[in-house]
N, C-alpha and C positions, 0 to 999 in steps of 0.2 A: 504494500500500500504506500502510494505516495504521499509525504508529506511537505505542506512548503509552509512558511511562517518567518516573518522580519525582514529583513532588507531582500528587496528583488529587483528585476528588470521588467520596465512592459516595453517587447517589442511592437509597434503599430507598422504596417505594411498596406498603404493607402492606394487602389487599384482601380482600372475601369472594370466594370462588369463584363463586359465585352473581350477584355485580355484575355487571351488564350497562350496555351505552351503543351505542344505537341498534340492541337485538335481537342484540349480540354482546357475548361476554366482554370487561368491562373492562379485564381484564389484555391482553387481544389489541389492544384500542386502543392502549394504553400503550404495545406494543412497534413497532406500527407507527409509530406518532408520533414515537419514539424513532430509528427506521431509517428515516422519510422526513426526520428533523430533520439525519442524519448523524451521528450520535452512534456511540461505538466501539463499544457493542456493548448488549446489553441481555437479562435472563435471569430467566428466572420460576420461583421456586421453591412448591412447593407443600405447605404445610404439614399433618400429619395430624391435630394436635392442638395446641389453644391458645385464648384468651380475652382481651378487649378490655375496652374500657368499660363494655359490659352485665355485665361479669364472669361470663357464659354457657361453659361450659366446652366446647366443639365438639370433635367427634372420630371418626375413621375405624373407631373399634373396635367390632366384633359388638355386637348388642344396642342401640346408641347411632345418633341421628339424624347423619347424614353429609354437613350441608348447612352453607354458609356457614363453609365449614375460612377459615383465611387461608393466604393467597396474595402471596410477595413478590417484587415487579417489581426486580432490580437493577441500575442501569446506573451504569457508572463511566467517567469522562472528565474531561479538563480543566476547573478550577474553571471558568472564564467558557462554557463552553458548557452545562455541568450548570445554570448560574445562569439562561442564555438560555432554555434547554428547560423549567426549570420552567413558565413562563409558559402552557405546550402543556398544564399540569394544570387549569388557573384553571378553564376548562367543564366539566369533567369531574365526574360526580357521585362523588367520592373521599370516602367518611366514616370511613374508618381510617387510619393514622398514614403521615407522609409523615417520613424523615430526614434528614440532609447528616450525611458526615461525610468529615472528611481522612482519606483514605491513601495509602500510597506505592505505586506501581507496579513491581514490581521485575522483569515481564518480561509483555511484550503485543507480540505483532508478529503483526498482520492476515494471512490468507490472502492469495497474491496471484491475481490472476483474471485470465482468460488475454484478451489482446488480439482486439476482434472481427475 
């Protein structure tokens, strides 16, 4: 059973919906990568509206194109394993905002899963 508690890292991995890598969602990469690397856990949130570098206003709302929303990959784990797993982005065609930041973990305790 995994446990995490006190000083971590959250990685955020900010994406289009529409990114793809090898004919599948980039986001879906991300998390495999993420749960084949053993990381605690990892969660993708999908954004309805928002704007990047093109300064392109994207949006889920009637009347408006509803392609290329962002999308944010977040996984949080101890600093040296977030630092390890970056490395798993370096291929990847990521061209939106990638962040680190310190926080604190004030309660994470893993499912446990049943012995085979």
């Amino acid at each position: 059973m995994m446990r995490l508690h006190g000083r971590a890292l959250r990685l955020t991995i900010i994406v289009d919906d529409t990114d793809t890598w090898q004919h599948k969602p980039l986001f879906t990469e991300i998390v495999h990568r993420a749960h084949a690397f053993g990381l605690a856990g990892a969660t993708v949130f999908r954004g309805v509206e928002g704007f990047g570098e093109t300064s392109v206003v994207h949006t889920t709302r009637l009347l408006s194109m509803a392609d290329d929303l962002p999308t944010a990959v977040v996984i949080v784990d101890e600093e040296d394993r977030i630092r390890a797993f970056m490395s798993q982005l370096e291929e990847l065609p990521v061209s939106g905002l990638i962040t680190v930041q310190e926080v604190e973990v004030v309660h994470y305790k893993g499912r446990e899963t049943a012995a085979p």
